[in-house]
N, C-alpha and C positions, 0 to 999 in steps of 0.2 A: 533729716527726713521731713520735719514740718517744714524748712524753710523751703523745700523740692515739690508738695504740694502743695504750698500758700502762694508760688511761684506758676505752678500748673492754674490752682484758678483763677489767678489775674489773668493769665494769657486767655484763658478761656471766653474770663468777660470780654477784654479788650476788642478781640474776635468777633464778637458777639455783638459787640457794639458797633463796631466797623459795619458788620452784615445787614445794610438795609434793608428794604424792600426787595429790591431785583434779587435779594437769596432767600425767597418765601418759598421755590420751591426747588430741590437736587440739580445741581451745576449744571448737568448735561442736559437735562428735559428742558433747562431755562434755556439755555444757551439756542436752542434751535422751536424753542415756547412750541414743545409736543406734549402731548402722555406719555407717564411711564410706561406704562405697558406695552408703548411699542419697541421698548429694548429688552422689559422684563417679564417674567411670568410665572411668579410674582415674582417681586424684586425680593432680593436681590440678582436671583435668578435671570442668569442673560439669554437671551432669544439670539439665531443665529444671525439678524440682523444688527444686534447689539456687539456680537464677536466682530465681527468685519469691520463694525465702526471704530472698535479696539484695536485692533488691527491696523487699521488704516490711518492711526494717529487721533484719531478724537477726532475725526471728520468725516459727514455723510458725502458722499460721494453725489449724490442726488438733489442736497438743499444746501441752498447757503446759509452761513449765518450773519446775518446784518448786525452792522457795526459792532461785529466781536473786537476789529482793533480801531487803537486810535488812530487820524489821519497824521499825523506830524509833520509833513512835508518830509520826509528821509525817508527816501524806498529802500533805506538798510536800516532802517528799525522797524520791527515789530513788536509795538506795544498793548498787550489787552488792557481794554477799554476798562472790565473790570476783572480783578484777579476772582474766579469761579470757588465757591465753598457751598459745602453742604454738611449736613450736620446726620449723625446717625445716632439713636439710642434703641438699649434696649433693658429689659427689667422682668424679672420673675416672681413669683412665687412658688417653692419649693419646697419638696419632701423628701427625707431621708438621700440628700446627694453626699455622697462615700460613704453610703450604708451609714449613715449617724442616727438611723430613726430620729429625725426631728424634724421639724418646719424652718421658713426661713425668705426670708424678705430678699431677694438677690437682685435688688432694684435702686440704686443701674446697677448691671452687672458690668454696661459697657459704653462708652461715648466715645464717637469719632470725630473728628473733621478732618475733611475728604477735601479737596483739590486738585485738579486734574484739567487738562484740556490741551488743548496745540499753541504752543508758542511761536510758531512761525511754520509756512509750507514746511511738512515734511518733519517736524520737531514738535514732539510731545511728554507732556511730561504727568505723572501722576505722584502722590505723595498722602498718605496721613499719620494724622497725627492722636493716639489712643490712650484712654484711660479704661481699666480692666479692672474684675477682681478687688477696687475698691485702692488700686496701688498707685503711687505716680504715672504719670501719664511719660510715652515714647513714642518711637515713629517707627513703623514695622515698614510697608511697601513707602520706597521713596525710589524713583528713578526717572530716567529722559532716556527718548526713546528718538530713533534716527527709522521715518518711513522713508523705503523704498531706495536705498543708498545707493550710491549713482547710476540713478533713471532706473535700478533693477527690482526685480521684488525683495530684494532682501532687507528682512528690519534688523536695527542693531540694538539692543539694550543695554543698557552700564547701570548698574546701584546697585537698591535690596530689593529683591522679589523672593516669590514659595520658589523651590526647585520645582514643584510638582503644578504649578500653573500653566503650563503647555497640556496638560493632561483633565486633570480637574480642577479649579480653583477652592480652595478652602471657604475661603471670605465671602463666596457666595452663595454656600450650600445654606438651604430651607431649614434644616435640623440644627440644636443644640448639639446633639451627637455627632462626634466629628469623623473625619475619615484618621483611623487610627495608626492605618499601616506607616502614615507619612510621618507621623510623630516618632516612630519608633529610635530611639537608640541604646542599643545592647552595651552593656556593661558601663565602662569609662567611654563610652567613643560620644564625638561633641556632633556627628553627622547624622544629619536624617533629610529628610524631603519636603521642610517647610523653609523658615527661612533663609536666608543667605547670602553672601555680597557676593559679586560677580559680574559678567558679561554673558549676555543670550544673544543666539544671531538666528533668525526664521526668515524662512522660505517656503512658499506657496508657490504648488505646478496648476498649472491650470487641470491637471489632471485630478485636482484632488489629493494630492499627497501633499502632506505639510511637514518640513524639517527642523528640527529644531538641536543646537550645539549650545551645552552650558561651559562656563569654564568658573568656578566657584572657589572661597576659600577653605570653603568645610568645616567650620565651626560656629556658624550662626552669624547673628546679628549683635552680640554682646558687645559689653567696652571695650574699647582699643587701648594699648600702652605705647605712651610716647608718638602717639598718632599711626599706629602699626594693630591695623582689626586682626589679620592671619595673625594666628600661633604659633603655626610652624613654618618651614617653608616648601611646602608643598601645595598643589591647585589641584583640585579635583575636576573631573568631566564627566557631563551628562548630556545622552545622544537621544533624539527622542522622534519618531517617522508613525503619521499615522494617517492611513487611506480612508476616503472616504467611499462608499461602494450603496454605488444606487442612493436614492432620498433619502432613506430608513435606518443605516447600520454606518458608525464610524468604528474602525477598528486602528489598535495601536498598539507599538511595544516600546519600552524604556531601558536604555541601559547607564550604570552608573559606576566609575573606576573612582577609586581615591585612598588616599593613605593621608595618615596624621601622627603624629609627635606627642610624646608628652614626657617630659621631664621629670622622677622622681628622687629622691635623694642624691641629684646630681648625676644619676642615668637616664642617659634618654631609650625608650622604649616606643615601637613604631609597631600600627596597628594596618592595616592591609585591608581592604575592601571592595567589594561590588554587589552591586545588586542589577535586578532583569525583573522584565514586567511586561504584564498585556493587558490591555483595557479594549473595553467597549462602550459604546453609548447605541442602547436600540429605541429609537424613537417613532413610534404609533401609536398618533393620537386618540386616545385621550392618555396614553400611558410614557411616560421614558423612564428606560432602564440602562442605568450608568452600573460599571462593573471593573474592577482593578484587583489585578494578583501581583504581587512581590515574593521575590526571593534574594534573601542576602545572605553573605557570608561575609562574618571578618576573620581575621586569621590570630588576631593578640588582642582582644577588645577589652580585657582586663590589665594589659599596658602591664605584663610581666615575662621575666628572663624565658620561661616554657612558656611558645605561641601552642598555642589550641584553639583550630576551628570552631569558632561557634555560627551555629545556623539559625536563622528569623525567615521567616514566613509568615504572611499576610492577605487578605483578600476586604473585602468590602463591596456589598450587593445594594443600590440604590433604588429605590420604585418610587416615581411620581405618578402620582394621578390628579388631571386637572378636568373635570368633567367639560369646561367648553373651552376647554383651551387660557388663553393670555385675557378672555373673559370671563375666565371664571373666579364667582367672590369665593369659592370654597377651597381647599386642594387636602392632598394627605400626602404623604413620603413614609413608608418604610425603607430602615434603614438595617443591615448587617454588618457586623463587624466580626471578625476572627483574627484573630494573631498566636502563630505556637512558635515558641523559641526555645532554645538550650538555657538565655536564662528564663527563669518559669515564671517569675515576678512580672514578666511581658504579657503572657498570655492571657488569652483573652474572647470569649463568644459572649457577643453582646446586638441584640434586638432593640431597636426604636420605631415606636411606632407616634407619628407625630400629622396633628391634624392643626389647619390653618384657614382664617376666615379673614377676607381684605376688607376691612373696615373703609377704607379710602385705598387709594392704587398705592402712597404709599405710607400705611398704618395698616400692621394685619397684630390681631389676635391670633395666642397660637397654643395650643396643649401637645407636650408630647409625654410619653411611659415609655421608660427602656428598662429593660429585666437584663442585668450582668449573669450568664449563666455559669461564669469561672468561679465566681465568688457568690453566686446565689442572693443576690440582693435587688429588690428594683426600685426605682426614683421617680419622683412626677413633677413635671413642670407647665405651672401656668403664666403666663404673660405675652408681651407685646413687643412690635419690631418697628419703630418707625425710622422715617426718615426725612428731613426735608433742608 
């Protein structure tokens, strides 16, 4: 364990040192020398012109980027000029979190470096690399992404991503308080809506509908044995169609098929699953309201000889207010969370209410109070988001 983080901060430095000037400030603002705030509002939060740019491989459609690669004379290499990083931290101060009535220094709680950009027409790739929680540092979102494959809209993506990034992005929400439905996994089961290795394929109608097909391994992002991540051998799938209607209202639904394995005293015992889902995002300015319901059943999620249905249900209600919009130094976010399941150790109504002041476009100060009302306890947190 010391040698895995006296390992993490050499690399850290090393990085750190490599990173000149030209990474003074977030890869992408550099990369095309804009504001943030024309992707974010506030960052991490993307503006729908920041989605398309994602979309679209790390490229604005509209500007070039000057001398992002090098000239080499070979029109079959594409080399950047320089490889893009940027650095995130963040840090609290803390009261009573897991109901412990006490105070507590949670600074850092979290550092990243981030990497990302287009390797060539049409090839892009994102990656970081995270230290959390105080624990060695690993690499969550890592993958390369294929725009627009032969001449069509269709993107293809291969690595690790959230399942649930078609939908809502975790890594970008304003709150400490997370979306909880996606974390969930009942009993023994290794499945839920956050990380995953896999392939994603989208499509965009000019109509406004956007398709999206996962084909996953269903057990996370954990260690591999013998170079083999899947544990069992089954793939899971997740289908995900969501319209957009008029400026103001996206609407969407998610479906999820999968089964899993697990080996106990030399019996294998297989758990049976699916989940369905509808989201919204209603946006009138000065307000947006993101909203997601789940419904799961597994069939054996405690991985024994009598399968028994157990049921999870979930929801999560979001409110931003940014009084003048992607200018505003102020914002606030209430947050909901509900989860009721067959196991009861899931369950969960929980309130966040969290207020943000942008110090610089990107350094915000931020206070949030969330009241657990399962367990009758409430938490406070004061600190900082930067990034550069």
């Amino acid at each position: 364990m010391k040698n895995t983080f006296t390992l993490s901060v050499l690399t850290l430095i090393v990085i750190s040192f490599l990173a000149s000037d030209i990474f003074a400030i977030p890869a992408f603002a550099r990369k095309y020398n804009m504001t943030c705030k024309t992707c974010h509002a506030p960052f991490p939060k993307l503006k729908p012109y920041a989605e398309e740019y994602a979309a679209n491989g790390f490229v604005l459609k509209d500007q070039d980027a000057p001398r992002y690669f090098l000239d080499t004379g070979d029109p079959e290499l594409s080399l950047l000029r320089d490889v893009p990083l940027a650095f995130r931290l963040e840090g609290y101060v803390t009261y009573n979190q897991s109901n412990l009535e006490k105070s507590d220094f949670n600074a850092p709680l979290l550092f990243k470096i981030l990497s990302g950009g287009a390797i060539t027409k049409d090839v892009a790739y994102y990656i970081y690399y995270i230290l959390e929680n105080g624990e060695p540092g690993k690499i969550e979102d890592a993958w390369l992404m294929f725009n627009d494959l032969f001449g069509s809209k269709l993107d293809f993506t291969i690595g690790q991503f959230q399942v649930s990034d078609p939908v809502f992005k975790r890594e970008l929400r304003l709150t400490r308080d997370d979306y909880y439905i996606y974390k969930v996994r009942p009993g023994f089961s290794n499945v839920d809506l956050t990380y995953d290795r896999g392939i994603m394929l989208n499509y965009g109608f000019e109509s406004g509908t956007d398709l999206t097909i996962e084909i996953v391994n269903g057990n996370g992002i954990g260690e591999g044995v013998s170079n083999v991540f899947d544990d069992d051998k089954y793939k899971n799938f997740v289908g995900r169609i969501s319209q957009d209607v008029g400026e103001h209202l996206r609407l969407g639904t998610l479906g999820y098929l999968g089964k899993e394995e697990k080996t106990i005293s030399d019996i294998a015992y297989t758990n049976q699953l699916w989940m369905v889902g509808g989201d919204a995002t209603i946006s009138l300015d000065p307000l947006e309201l993101n909203l997601q319901y789940i419904e799961r059943n597994d069939d054996n999620a405690l991985f024994e000889n009598n399968k028994t249905d157990a049921k999870t249900r979930g929801a999560f209600g979001e409110l931003i207010y940014r009084p003048e919009g992607d200018a505003s130094k102020w914002y606030g976010v209430a947050i909901f969370n509900w989860i009721e399941s067959d196991f009861r150790e899931l369950n969960l109504k929980q309130l966040g209410v969290h207020f943000g002041y942008v110090l610089r476009r990107n350094i915000r100060l931020v206070a949030e109070y969330s009241h657990n009302f399962t367990d009758k306890y409430g938490k406070m947190n004061l600190g900082f988001v930067a990034a550069f």
